[in-house]
C-alpha positions in Angstrom: -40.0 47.2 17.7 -40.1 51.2 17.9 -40.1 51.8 21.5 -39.6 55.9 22.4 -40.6 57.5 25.8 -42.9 59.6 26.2 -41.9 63.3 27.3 -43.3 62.6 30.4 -41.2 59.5 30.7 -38.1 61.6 29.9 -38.7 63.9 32.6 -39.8 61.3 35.0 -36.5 59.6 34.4 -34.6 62.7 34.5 -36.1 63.3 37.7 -35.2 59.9 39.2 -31.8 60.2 38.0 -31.0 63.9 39.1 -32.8 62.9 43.3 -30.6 59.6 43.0 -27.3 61.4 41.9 -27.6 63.9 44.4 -29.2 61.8 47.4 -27.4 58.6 47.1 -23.5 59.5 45.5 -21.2 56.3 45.1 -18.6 57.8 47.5 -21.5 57.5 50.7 -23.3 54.4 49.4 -20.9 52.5 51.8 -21.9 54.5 54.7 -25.8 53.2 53.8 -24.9 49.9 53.4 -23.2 49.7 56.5 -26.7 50.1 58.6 -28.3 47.2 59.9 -30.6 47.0 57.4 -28.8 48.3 54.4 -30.7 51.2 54.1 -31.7 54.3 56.2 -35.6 54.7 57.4 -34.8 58.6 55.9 -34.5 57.4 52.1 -37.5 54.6 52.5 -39.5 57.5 53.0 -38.1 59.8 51.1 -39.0 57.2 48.3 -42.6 57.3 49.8 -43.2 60.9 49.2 -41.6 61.0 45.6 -44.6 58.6 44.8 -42.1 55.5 44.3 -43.8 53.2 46.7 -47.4 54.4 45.3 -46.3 53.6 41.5 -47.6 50.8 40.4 -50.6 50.1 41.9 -54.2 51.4 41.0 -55.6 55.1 42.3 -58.3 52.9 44.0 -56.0 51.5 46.5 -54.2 55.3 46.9 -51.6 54.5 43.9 -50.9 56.6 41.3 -51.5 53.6 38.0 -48.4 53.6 37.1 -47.5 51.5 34.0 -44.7 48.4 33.5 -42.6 50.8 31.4 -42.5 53.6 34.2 -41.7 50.6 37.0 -38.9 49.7 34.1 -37.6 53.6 34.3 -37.3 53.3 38.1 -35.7 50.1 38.0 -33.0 51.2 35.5 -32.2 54.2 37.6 -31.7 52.2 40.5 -29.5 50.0 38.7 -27.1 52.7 37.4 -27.3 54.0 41.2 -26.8 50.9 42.9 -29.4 51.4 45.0 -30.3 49.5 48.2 -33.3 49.1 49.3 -36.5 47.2 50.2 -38.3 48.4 47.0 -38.4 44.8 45.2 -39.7 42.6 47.7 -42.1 45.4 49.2 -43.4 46.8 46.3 -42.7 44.6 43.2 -43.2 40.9 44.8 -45.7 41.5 48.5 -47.4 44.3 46.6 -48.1 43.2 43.8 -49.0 39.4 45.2 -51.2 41.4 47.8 -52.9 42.9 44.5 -53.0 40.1 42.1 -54.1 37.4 44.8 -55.8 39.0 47.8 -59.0 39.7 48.8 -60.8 43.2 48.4 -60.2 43.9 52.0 -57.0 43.1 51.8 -56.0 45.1 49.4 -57.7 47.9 50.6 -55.8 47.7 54.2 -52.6 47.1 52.7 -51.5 48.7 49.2 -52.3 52.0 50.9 -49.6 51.7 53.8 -47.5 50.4 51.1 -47.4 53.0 49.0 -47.3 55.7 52.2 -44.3 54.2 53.1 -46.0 53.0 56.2 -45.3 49.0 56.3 -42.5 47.3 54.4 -42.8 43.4 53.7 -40.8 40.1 52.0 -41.6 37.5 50.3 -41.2 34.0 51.8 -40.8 31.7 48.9 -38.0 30.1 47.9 -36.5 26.6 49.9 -33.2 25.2 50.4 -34.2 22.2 48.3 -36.4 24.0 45.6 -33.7 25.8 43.1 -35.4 28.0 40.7 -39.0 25.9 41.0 -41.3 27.9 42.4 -43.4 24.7 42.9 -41.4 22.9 45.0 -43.2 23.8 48.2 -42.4 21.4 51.1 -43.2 23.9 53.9 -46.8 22.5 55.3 -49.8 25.0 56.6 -52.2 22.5 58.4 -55.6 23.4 59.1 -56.1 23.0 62.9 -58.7 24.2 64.6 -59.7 28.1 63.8 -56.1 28.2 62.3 -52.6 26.6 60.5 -49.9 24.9 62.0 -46.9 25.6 60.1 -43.2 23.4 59.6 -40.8 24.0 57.1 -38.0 26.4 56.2 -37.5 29.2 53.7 -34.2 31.1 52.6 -32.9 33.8 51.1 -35.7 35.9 51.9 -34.9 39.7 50.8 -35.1 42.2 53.6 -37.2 39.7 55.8 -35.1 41.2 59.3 -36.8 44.4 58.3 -40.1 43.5 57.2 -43.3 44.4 59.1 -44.6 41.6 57.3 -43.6 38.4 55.8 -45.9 36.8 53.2 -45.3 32.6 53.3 -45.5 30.4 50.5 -47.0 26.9 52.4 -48.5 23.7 51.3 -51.8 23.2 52.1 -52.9 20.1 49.7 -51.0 18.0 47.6 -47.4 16.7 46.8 -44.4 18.9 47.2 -43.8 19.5 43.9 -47.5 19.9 43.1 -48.6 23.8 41.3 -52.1 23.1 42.8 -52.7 23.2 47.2 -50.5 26.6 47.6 -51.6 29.2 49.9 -50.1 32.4 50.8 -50.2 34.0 54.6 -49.4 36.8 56.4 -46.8 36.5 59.4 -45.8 38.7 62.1 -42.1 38.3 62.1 -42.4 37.9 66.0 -44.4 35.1 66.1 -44.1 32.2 68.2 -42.5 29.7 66.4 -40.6 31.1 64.0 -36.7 31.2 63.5 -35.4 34.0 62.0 -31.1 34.0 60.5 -30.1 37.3 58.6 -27.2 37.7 56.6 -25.7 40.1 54.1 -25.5 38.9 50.4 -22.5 40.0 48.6 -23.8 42.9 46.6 -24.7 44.7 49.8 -28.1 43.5 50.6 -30.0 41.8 53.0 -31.6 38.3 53.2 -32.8 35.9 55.7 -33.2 32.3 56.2 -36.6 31.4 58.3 -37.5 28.4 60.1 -41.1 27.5 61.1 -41.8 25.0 64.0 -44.9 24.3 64.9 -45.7 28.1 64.3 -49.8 28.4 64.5 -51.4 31.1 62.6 -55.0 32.3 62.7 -57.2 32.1 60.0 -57.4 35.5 59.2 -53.7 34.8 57.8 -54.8 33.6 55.2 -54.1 35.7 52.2 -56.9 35.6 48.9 -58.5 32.2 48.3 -56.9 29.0 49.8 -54.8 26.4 47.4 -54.5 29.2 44.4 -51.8 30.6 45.0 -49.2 29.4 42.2 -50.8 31.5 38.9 -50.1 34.5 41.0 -46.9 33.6 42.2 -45.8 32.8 38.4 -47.1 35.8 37.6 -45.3 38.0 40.0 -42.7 36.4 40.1 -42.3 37.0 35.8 -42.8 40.9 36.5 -40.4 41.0 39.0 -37.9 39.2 37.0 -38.6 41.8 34.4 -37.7 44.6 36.5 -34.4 42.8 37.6 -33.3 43.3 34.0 -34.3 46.6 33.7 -32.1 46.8 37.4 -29.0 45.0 35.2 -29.3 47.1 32.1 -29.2 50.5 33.9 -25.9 48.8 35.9 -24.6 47.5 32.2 -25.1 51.5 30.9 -23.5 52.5 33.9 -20.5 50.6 33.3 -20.5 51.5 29.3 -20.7 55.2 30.3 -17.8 55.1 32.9 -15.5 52.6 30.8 -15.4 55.6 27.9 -15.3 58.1 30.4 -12.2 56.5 32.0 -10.6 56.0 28.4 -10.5 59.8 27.6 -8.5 60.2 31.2 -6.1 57.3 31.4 -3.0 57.4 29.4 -1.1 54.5 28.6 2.4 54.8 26.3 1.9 58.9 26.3 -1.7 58.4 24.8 -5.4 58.1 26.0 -6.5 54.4 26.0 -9.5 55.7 23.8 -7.1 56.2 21.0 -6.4 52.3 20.9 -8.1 50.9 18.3 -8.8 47.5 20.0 -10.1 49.0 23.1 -12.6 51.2 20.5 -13.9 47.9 19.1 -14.6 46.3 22.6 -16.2 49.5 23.6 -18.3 49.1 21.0 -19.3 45.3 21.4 -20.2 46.5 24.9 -22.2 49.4 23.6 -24.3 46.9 21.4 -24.5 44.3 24.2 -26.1 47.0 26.3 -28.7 48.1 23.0 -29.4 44.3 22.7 -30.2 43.5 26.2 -32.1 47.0 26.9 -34.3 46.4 23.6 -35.5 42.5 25.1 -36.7 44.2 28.3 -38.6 46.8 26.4 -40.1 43.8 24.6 -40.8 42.0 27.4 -42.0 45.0 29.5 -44.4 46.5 27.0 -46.0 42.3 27.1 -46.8 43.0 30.9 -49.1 45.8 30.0 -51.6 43.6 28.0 -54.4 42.6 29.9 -54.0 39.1 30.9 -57.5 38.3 32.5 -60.8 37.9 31.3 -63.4 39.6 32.3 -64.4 37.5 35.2 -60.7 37.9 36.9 -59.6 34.5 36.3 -55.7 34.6 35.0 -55.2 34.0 30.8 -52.9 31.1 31.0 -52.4 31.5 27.3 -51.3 35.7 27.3 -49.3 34.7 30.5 -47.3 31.6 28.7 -46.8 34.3 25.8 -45.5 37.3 28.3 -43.6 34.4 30.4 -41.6 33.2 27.2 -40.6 37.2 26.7 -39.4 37.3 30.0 -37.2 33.8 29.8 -35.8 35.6 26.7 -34.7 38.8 28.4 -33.4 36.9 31.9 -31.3 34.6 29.6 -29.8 37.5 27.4 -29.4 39.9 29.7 -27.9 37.5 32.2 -25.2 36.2 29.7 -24.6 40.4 27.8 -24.4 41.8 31.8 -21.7 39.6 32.9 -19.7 39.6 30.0 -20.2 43.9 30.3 -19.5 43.6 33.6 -16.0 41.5 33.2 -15.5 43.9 30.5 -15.3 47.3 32.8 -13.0 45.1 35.6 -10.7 44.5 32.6 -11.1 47.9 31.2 -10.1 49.7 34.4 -7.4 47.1 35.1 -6.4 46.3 39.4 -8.1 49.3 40.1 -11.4 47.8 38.8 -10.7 45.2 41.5 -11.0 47.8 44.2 -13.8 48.7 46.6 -13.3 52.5 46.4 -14.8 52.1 41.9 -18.2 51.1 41.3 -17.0 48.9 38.5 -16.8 46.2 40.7 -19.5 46.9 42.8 -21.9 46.6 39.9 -20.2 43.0 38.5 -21.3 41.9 42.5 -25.3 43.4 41.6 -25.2 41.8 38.1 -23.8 38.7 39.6 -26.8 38.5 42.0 -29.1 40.0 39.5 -28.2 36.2 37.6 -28.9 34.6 40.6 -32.2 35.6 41.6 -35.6 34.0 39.7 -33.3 32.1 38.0 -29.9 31.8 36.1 -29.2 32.3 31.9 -29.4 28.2 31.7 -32.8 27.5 34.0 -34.3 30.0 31.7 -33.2 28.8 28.4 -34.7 25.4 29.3 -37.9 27.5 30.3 -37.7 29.1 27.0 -37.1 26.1 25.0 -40.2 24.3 27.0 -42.4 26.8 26.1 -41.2 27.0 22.2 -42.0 23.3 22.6 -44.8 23.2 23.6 -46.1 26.0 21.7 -45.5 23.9 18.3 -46.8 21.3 19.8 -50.5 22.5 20.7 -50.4 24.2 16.9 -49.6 21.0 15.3 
């Protein structure tokens, strides 16, 4: 695959990279992190105005069209940063459910105060009992009356304590593990009825666990077309996983750049450790590791840019099981080549890669977290090999 920016690209990512450098520095990131939410309203909005927020979505609904590669170019950048911040679940996973899935009118009140830096949501999705299977819904949304009576419990939902809106994954039809009779919803996170625990994760974010009981919604809840929800969610889901890659392979250059860096300072037996020759060939073997995994998102981010509806808006299930077998192949490579980078730099820098005051560590924790979110190297290898399966199956 020959994949080059374009020079709009390079300046775009120069741009990104100069703003992050001199905005969010390692040495004060601890200082962000620290707030209650992880963040600080002043950079959420400062990310508004520099057309972040507004990227990805079409100029109808006040965005600026933004492509998969240029989300990919943001993502990296905030990988080699270790940025914090609301960006996935508000913009990569509500936004682009809220585009994918909703209604006209929906989109048309929402994506604008998105993009404007104006509302911030999460995504409630995942279960305690439901590992990486998006599926397994137990979480019930019954119709009564002019509106849904909701039970169940959701967890580890990013950035929920700060959300302005939470968008729920319920059952509305069907068994629990059913991909037909899912519905999405819009919540007010003060609603009666709902339970809300926050906690940090260990990379420095923010996540929640929620608990409905008997929480009743209105109608107007409802988000897009009831009981379709789960090609959407697959979808989104897929693109988001795609820009967590991107996220690891900036923090796997990161760690590349700074290991030789530290090799030309440190002296070991009255020479630099860049002079050793076995520390030159595991440089290296990281260097490639990082071309390897960076060249499977590419691949996997130039699929998302197909067109993968018809004409009528209906979803391609065919395009999306080709772009969803792409994406399995960069979450499992990238998941295995960014912690074995990542144990690398610790070993590289020695204790001191142990300590909080170096990012090496610091980016092992984002990695770490990177693996566990949408699923691990091993769910994703059996994803893959289902789909080869199945593929040589339907052309026998």
């Amino acid at each position: 695959m020959n994949f080059t920016f374009s020079e709009e690209q390079n300046l775009f990512r120069d741009s990104i990279r100069r703003y992050l450098e001199e905005t969010y520095p390692f040495e004060g990131r601890h200082k962000i992190i620290d707030q209650p939410n992880g963040y600080t309203e002043e950079l959420w909005q400062s990310l508004a105005e520099l057309g972040w927020l507004a990227l990805p979505f079409a100029e109808e609904y006040d965005g600026l069209g933004g492509s998969a590669v240029d989300t990919m170019i943001v993502m990296e950048e905030i990988g080699r940063a270790l940025l914090v911040s609301p960006f996935l679940s508000t913009v990569l996973l509500s936004g682009q459910l809220i585009t994918t899935a909703g209604l006209e009118n929906q989109k048309l009140d929402l994506i604008p105060q998105i993009g404007a830096g104006q509302l911030k949501l999460a995504l409630a999705y995942a279960e305690p009992a439901s590992g990486f299977d998006i599926a397994h819904v137990a979480t019930t949304a019954e119709k009564e009356g002019n509106g849904y009576r909701l039970n169940g419990t959701k967890c580890a939902v990013f950035h929920a304590q700060s959300a302005d809106i939470i968008i729920l994954v319920a059952r509305t039809s069907g068994a629990t593990d059913d991909k037909e009779g899912l519905s999405l919803f819009l919540l007010d996170p003060t609603m009666a009825g709902l339970g809300i625990k926050s906690y940090r994760t260990h990379d420095g974010g923010c996540a929640s666990d929620i608990v409905f009981d008997d929480a009743l919604l209105p109608e107007k809840a409802l988000l897009g077309e009831i009981g379709t929800a789960y090609p959407h969610l697959e979808k989104v889901i897929d693109q988001a996983s795609v820009a967590l890659c991107a996220e690891a392979s900036g923090a796997m250059w990161a760690i590349s750049e700074q290991s030789g860096a530290y090799f030309k300072t440190r002296e070991q037996f009255g020479q630099n450790l860049g002079s050793f020759q076995a520390l030159q060939h595991r440089l290296v073997e990281v260097y490639m590791k990082c071309q390897l995994s960076q060249s499977l998102v590419y691949d996997a981010v130039c699929g998302l840019d197909l067109p993968d509806e018809s004409t009528d808006g209906v979803i391609n299930t065919t395009a999306q099981e080709d772009i969803a077998q792409k994406v399995s192949a960069a979450k499992y490579q990238v998941g295995l080549d960014a912690r074995s980078v990542g144990q690398e730099g610790i070993q590289f820098h020695g204790g001191m890669g142990m300590m909080t005051e170096l990012p090496i560590g610091h980016y092992y924790k984002r990695i770490t977290m990177i693996n566990a979110t949408f699923g691990d190297p091993r769910y994703h290898l059996k994803r893959y090999r289902d789909m080869m399966c199945k593929t040589i199956s339907n052309a026998a």
